[in-house]
C-alpha atoms as a printed R data frame, in Angstrom:
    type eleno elety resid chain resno       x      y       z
1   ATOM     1    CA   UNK     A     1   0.000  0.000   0.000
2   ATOM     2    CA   UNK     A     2   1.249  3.411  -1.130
3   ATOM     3    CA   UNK     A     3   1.210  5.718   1.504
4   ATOM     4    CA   UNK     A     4   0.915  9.577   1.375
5   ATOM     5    CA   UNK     A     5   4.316 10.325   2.956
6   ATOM     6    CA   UNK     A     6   6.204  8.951   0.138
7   ATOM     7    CA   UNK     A     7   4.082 11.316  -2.361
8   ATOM     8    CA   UNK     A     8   4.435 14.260  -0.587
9   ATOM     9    CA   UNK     A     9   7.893 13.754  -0.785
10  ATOM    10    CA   UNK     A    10   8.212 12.773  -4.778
11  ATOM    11    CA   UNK     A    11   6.304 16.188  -5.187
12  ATOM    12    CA   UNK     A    12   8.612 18.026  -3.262
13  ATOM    13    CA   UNK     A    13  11.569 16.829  -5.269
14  ATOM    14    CA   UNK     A    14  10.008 17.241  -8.593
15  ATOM    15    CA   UNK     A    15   8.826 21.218  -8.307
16  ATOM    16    CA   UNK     A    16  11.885 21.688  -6.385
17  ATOM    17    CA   UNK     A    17  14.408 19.804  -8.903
18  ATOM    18    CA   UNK     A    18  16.219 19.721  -6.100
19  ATOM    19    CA   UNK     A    19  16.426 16.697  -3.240
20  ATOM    20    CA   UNK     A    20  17.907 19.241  -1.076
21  ATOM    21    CA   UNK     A    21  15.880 22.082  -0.868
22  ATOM    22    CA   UNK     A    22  13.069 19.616  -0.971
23  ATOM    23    CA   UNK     A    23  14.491 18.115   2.424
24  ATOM    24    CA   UNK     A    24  14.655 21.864   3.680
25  ATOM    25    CA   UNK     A    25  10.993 22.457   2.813
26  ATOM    26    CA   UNK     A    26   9.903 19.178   4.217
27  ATOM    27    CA   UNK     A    27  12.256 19.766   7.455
28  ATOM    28    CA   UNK     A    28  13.927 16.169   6.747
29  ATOM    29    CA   UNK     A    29  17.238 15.128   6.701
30  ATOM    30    CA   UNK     A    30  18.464 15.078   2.828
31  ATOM    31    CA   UNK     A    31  19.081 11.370   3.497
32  ATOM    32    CA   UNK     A    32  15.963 10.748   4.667
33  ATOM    33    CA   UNK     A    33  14.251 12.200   1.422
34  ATOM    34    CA   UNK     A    34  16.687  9.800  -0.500
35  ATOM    35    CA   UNK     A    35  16.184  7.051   1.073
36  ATOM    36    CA   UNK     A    36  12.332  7.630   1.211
37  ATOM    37    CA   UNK     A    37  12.191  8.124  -2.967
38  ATOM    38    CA   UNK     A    38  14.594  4.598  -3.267
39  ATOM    39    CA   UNK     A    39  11.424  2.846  -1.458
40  ATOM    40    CA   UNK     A    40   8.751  4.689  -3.024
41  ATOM    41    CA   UNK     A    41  10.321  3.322  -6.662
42  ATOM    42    CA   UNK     A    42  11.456  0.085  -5.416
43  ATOM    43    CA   UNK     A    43   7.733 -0.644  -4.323
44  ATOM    44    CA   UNK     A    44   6.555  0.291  -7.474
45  ATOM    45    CA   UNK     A    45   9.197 -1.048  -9.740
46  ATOM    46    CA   UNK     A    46   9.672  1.896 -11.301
47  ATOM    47    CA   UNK     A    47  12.513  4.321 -11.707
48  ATOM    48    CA   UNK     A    48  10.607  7.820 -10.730
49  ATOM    49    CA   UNK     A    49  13.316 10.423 -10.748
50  ATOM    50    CA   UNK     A    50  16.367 10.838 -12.827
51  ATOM    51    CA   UNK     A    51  19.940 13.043 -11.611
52  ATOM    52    CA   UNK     A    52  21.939 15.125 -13.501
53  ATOM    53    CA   UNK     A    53  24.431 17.198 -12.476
54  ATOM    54    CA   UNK     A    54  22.356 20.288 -12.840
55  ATOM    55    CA   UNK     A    55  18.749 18.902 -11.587
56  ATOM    56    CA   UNK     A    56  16.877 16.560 -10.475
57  ATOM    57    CA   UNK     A    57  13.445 15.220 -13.253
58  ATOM    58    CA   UNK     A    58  11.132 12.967 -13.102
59  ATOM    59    CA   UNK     A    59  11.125 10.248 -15.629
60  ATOM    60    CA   UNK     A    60   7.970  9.114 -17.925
61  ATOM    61    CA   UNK     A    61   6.805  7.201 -14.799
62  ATOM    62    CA   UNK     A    62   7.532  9.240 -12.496
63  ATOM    63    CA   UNK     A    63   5.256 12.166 -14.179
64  ATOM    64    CA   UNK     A    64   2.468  9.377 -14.430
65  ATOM    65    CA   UNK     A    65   2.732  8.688 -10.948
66  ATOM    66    CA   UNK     A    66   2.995 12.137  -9.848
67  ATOM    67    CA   UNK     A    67   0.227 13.365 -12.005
68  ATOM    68    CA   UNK     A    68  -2.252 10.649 -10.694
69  ATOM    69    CA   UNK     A    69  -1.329 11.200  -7.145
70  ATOM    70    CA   UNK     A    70  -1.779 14.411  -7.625
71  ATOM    71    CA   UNK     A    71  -4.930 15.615  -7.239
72  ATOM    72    CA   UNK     A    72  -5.427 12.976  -4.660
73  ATOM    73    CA   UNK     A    73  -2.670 14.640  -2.209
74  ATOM    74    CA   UNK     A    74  -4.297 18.027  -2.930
75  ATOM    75    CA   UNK     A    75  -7.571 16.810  -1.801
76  ATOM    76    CA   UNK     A    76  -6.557 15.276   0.861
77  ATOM    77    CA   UNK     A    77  -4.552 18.750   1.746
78  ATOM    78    CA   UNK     A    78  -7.966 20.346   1.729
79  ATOM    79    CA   UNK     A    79 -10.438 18.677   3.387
80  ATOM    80    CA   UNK     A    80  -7.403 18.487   6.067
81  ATOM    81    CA   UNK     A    81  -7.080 22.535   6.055
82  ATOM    82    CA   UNK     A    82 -11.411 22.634   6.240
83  ATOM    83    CA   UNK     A    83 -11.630 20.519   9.279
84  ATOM    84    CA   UNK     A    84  -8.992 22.327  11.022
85  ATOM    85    CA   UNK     A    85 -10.601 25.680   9.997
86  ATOM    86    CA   UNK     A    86 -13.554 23.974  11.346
87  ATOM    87    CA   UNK     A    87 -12.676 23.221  15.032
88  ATOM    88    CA   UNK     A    88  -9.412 25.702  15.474
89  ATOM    89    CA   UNK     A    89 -10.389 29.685  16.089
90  ATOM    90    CA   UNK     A    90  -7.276 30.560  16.677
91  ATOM    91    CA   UNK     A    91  -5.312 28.877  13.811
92  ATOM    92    CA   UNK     A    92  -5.700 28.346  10.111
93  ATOM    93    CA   UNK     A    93  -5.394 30.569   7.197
94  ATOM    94    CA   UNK     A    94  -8.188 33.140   6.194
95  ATOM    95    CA   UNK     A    95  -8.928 34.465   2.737
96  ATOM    96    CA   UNK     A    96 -10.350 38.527   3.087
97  ATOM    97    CA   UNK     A    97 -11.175 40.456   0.355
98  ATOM    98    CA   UNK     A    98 -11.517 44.409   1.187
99  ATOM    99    CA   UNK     A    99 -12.174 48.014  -0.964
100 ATOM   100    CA   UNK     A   100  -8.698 49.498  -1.744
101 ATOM   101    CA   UNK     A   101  -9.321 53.157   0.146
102 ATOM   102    CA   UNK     A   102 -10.558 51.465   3.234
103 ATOM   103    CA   UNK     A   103  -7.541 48.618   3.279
104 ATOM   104    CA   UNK     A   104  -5.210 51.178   3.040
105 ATOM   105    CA   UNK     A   105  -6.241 53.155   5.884
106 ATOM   106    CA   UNK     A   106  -7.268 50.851   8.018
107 ATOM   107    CA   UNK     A   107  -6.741 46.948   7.335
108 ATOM   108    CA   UNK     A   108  -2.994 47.647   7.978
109 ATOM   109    CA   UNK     A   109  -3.496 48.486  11.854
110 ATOM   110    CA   UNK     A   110  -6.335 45.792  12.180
111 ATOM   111    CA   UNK     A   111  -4.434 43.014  10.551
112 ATOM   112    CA   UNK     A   112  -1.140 44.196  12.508
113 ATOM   113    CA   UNK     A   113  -3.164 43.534  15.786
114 ATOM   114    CA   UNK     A   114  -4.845 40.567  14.305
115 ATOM   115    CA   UNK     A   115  -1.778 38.951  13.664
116 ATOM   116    CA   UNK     A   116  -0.411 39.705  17.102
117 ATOM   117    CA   UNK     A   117  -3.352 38.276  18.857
118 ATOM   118    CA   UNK     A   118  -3.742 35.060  16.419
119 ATOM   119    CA   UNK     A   119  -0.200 34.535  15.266
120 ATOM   120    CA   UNK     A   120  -1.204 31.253  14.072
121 ATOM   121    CA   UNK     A   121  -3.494 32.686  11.681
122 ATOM   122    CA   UNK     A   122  -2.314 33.880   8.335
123 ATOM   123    CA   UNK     A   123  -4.002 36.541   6.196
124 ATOM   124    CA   UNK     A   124  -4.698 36.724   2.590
125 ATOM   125    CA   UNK     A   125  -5.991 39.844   1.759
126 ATOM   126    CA   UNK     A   126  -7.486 41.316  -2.061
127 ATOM   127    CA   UNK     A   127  -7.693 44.727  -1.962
128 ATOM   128    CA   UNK     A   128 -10.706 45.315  -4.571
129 ATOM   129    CA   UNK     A   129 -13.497 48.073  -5.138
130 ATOM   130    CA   UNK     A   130 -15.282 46.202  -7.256
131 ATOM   131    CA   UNK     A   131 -18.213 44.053  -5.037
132 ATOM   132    CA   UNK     A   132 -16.734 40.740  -5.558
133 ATOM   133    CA   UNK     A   133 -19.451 36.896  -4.914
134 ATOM   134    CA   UNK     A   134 -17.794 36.036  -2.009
135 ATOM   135    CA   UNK     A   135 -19.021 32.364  -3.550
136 ATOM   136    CA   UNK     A   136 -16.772 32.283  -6.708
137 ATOM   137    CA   UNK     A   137 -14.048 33.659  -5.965
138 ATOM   138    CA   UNK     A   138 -13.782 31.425  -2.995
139 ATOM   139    CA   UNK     A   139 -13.151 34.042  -0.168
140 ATOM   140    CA   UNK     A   140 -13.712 33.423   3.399
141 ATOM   141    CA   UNK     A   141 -15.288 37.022   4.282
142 ATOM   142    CA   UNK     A   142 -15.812 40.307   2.325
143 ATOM   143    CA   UNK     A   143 -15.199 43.862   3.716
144 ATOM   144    CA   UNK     A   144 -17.491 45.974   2.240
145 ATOM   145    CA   UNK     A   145 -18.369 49.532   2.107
146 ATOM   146    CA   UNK     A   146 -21.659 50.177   0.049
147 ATOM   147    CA   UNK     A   147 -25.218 50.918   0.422
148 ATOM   148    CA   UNK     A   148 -27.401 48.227   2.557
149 ATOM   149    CA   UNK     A   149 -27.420 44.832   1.497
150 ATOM   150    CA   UNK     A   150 -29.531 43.321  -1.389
151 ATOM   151    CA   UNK     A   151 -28.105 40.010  -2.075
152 ATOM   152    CA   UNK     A   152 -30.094 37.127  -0.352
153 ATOM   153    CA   UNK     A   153 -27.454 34.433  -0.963
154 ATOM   154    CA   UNK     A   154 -24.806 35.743   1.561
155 ATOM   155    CA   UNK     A   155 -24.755 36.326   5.139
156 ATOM   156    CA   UNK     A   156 -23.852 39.777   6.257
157 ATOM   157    CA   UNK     A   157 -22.753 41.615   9.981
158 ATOM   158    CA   UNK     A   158 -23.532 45.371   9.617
159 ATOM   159    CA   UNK     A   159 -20.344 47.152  11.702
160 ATOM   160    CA   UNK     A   160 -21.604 50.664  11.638
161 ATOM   161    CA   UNK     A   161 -22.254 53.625   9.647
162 ATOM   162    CA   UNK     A   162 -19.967 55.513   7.048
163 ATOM   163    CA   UNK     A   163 -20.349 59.059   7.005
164 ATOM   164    CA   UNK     A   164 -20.292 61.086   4.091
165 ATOM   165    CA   UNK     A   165 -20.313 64.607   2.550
166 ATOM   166    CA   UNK     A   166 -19.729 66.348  -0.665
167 ATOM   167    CA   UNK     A   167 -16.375 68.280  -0.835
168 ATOM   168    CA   UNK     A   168 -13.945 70.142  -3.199
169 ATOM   169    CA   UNK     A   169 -10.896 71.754  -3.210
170 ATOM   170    CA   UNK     A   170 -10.596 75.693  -1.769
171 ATOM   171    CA   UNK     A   171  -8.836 76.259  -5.887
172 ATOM   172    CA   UNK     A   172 -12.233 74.849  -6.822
173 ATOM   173    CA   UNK     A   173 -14.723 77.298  -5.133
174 ATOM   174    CA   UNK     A   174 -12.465 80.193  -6.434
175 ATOM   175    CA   UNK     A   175 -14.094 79.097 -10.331
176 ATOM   176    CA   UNK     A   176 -17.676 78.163  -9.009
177 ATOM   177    CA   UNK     A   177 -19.869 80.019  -6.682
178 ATOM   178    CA   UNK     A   178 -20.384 78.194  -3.417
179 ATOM   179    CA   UNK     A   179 -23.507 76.216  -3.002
180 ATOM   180    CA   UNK     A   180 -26.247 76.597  -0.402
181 ATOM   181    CA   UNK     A   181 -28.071 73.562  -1.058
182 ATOM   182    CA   UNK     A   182 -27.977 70.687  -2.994
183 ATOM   183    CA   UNK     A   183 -29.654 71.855  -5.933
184 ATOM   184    CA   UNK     A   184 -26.685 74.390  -6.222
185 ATOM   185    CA   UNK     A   185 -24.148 72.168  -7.056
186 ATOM   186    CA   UNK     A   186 -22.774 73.087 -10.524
187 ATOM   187    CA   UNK     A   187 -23.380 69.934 -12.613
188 ATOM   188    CA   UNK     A   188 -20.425 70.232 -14.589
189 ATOM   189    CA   UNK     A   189 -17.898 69.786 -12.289
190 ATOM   190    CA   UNK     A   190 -19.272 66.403 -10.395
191 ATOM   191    CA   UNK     A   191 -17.964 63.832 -10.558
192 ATOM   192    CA   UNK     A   192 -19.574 59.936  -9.751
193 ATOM   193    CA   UNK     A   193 -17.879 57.107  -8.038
194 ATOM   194    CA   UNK     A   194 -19.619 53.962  -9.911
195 ATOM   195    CA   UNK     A   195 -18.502 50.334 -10.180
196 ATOM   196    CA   UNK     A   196 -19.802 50.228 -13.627
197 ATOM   197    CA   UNK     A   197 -19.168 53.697 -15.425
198 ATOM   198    CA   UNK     A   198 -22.692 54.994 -14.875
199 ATOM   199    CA   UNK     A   199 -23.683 58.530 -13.183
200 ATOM   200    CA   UNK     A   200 -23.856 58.526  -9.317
201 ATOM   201    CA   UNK     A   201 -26.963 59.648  -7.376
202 ATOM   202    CA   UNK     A   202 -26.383 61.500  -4.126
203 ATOM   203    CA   UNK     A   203 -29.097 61.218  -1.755
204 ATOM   204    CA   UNK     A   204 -29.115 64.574   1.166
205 ATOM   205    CA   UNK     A   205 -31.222 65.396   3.712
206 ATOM   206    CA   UNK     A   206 -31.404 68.409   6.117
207 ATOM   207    CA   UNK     A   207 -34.818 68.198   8.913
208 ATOM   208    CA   UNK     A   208 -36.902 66.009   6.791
209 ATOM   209    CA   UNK     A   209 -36.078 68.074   3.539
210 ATOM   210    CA   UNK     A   210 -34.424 65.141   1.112
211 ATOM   211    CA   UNK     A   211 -33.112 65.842  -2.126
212 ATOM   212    CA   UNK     A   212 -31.301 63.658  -5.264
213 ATOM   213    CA   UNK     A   213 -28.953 64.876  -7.075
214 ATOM   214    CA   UNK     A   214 -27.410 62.864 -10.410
215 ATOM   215    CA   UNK     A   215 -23.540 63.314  -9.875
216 ATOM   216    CA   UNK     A   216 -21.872 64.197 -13.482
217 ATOM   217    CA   UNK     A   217 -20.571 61.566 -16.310
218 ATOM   218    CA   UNK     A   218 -17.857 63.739 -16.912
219 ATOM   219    CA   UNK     A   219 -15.396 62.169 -14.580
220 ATOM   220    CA   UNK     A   220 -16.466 58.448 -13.282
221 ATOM   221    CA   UNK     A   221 -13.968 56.028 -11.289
222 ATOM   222    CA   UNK     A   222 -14.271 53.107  -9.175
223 ATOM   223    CA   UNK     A   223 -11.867 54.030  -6.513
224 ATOM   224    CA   UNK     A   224 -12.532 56.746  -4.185
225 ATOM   225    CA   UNK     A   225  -8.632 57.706  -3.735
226 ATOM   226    CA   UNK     A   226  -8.618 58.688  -7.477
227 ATOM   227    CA   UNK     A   227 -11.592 60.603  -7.134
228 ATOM   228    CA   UNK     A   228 -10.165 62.545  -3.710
229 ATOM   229    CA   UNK     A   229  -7.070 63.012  -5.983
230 ATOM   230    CA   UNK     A   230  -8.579 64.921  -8.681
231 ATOM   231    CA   UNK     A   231 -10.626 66.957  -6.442
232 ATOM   232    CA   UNK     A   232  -7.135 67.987  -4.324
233 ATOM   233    CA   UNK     A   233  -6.280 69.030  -7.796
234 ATOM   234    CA   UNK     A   234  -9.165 71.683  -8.116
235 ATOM   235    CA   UNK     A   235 -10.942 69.291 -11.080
236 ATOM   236    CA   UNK     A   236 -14.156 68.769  -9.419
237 ATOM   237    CA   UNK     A   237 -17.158 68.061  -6.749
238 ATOM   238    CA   UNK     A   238 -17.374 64.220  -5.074
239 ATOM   239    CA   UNK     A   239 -18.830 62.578  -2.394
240 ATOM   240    CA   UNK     A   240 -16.928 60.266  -0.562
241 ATOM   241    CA   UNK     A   241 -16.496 59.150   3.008
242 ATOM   242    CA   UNK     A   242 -14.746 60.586   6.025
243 ATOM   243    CA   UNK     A   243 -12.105 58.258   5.972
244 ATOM   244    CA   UNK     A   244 -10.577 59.166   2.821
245 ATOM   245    CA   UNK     A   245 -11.586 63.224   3.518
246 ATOM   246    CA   UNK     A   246 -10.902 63.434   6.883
247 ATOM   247    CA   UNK     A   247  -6.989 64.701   6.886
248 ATOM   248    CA   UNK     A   248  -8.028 66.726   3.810
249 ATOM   249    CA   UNK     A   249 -11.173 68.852   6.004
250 ATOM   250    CA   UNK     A   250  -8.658 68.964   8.786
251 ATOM   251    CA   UNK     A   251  -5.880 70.906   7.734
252 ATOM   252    CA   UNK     A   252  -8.189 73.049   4.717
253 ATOM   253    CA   UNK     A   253  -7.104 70.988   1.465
254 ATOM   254    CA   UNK     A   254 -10.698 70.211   0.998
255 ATOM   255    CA   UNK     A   255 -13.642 72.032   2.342
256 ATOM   256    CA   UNK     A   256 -17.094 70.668   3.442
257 ATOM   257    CA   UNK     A   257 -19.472 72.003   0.560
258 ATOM   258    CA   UNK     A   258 -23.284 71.401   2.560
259 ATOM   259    CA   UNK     A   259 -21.902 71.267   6.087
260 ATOM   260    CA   UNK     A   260 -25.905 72.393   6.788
261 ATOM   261    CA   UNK     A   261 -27.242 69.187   4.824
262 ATOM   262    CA   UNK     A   262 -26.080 65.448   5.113
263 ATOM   263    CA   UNK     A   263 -25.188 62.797   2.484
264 ATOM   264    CA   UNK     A   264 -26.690 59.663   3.266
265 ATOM   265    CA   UNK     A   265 -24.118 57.127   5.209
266 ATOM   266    CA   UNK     A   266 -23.132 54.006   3.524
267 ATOM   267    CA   UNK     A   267 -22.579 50.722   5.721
268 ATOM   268    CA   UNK     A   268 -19.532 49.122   6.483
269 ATOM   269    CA   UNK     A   269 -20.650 45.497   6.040
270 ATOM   270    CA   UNK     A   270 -18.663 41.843   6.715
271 ATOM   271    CA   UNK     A   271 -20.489 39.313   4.078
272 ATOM   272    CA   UNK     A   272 -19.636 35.909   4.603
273 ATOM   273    CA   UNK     A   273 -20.946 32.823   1.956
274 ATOM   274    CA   UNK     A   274 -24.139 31.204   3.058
275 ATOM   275    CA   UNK     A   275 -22.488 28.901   5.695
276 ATOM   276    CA   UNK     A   276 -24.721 26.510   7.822
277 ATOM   277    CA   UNK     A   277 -22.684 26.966  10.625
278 ATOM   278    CA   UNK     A   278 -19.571 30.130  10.722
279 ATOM   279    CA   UNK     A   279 -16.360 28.776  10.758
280 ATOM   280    CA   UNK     A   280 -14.502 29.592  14.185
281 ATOM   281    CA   UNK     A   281 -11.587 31.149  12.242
282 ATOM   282    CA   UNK     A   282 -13.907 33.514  10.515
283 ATOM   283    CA   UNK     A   283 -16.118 34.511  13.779
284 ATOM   284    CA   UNK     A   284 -12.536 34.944  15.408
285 ATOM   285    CA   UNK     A   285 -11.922 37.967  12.764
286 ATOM   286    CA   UNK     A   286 -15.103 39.181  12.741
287 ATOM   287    CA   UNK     A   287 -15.272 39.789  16.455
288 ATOM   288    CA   UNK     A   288 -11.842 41.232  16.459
289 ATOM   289    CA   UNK     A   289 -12.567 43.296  13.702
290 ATOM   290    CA   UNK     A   290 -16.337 44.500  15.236
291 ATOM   291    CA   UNK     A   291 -14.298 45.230  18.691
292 ATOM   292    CA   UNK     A   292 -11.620 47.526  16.509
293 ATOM   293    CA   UNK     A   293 -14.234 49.619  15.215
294 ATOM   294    CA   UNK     A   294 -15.911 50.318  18.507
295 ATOM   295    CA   UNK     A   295 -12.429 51.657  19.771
296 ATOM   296    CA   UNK     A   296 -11.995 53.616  16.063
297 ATOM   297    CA   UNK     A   297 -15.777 54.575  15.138
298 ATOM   298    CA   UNK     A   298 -14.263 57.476  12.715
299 ATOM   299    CA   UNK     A   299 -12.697 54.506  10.983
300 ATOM   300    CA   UNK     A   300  -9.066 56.616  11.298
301 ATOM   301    CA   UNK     A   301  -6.574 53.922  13.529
């Protein structure tokens, strides 16, 4: 009977090309690895690896073998790595995906403490603003930043609220005359943050009073950075959240254009794929992550 050991071992070697650094990887003695290969092809009465002075190959068998033990190792690798996700909070690896503005400010301080709390939990993060199926692209949980949740097939934690508000640069309102309300806003210079190229609506209210404005087509991104950029550069009017503006109102680069009305808030969501039960490893982060935003409610670390 073949067992996995041997495998593991034969696949080390052959992507390594190298019995050596396989041993390294493996954290076995480069005897051991050479002895283990001389069973492996004496029990199949094969020759499965060939040396050269250079390298190390695998012979016609050898690939066969390899290629038909395979996928059998790999699976084996991952129901192993689900079951210990499964039972084990505290160790495993997790798969994130996050918007690009709001990893950059913030992810780096959370996953720094993260990491220092769980060290036995690695992070794999993909910094995206485009809202990705958590199903497909196989990710464990999704940091989002959007408008209230529509999709039915995912789960979803609602963290808090996102303020927002419409600014532009002081250069700006030199070229424009400052609005008073909403309906103000000189259409020509707004610009729309949109995951798909179409014009933004912005949503304000002020006492009850609610108006909605269609943000220009002029200028449309998918990144709220670029957007904050241009309008730092005096080329137009967007709405984005405090966590991007914040520094910017602060020390004057950008002003506050309706301080009188607000923009409505968007949520900052955790969506997780329609488990039947949350892995441990996942609630770990999210509870971590839920606790972090109660001691940082501006979102700024």
């Amino acid at each position: 009977m073949i067992e996995l050991k041997p495998i593991r071992v034969l696949r080390a070697v052959s992507d390594l090309k190298s019995f050596t650094l396989a041993a390294r990887e493996l954290g076995l003695a480069p005897a051991s690895v050479t002895r283990i290969i001389a069973q492996l092809e004496q029990d199949l009465g094969v020759q499965l690896l060939v040396r050269t002075t250079r390298q190390v190959a695998l012979t016609s068998a050898g690939a066969t073998v390899l290629a038909r033990y395979r996928p059998l190792l790999e699976g084996f690798d991952e129901v192993t790595h689900d079951l210990q996700r499964a039972i084990q909070p505290d160790s495993g690896h997790l798969r994130l995906t996050a918007p690009v503005s709001l990893g950059v400010t913030l992810l780096p301080q959370v996953i720094a403490g993260f990491r220092l709390a769980f060290p036995n939990i690695s992070v794999e993060v993909n910094f995206t603003d485009r809202l990705l199926d958590v199903i497909e692209e196989n990710c464990d949980l999704a940091i989002r930043v959007s408008g209230p949740p529509s999709d039915k097939s995912t789960i979803w934690r609602k963290l808090c609220e996102v303020p927002r508000r419409a600014i532009a640069s002081p250069a700006l309102l030199e070229r424009i005359v400052p609005p008073a309300h909403p309906d103000d806003l000189d259409r020509n210079y707004l610009m729309s943050y949109s995951p798909d190229g179409s014009a933004e609506t912005w949503e304000f209210h002020q006492q009850g009073n609610r108006r909605s404005i269609k943000a220009g087509h002029h200028i449309v991104a998918n990144n709220g950075d670029y957007l904050y950029a241009l309008a730092l550069a005096g080329e137009g009017i967007c709405v984005l959240p405090d966590f991007i503006t914040g520094a910017g109102l602060r020390t004057g680069q950008v002003v506050d254009l309706l301080p009188k009305w607000s923009a409505s808030s968007l949520w900052l969501t955790l969506f997780y794929p329609p488990y039947e039960q949350l892995p441990p490893i996942v609630g770990t982060f999210a509870d971590y992550f839920e606790a972090f935003i109660e001691d940082h409610p501006n979102l700024v670390p």
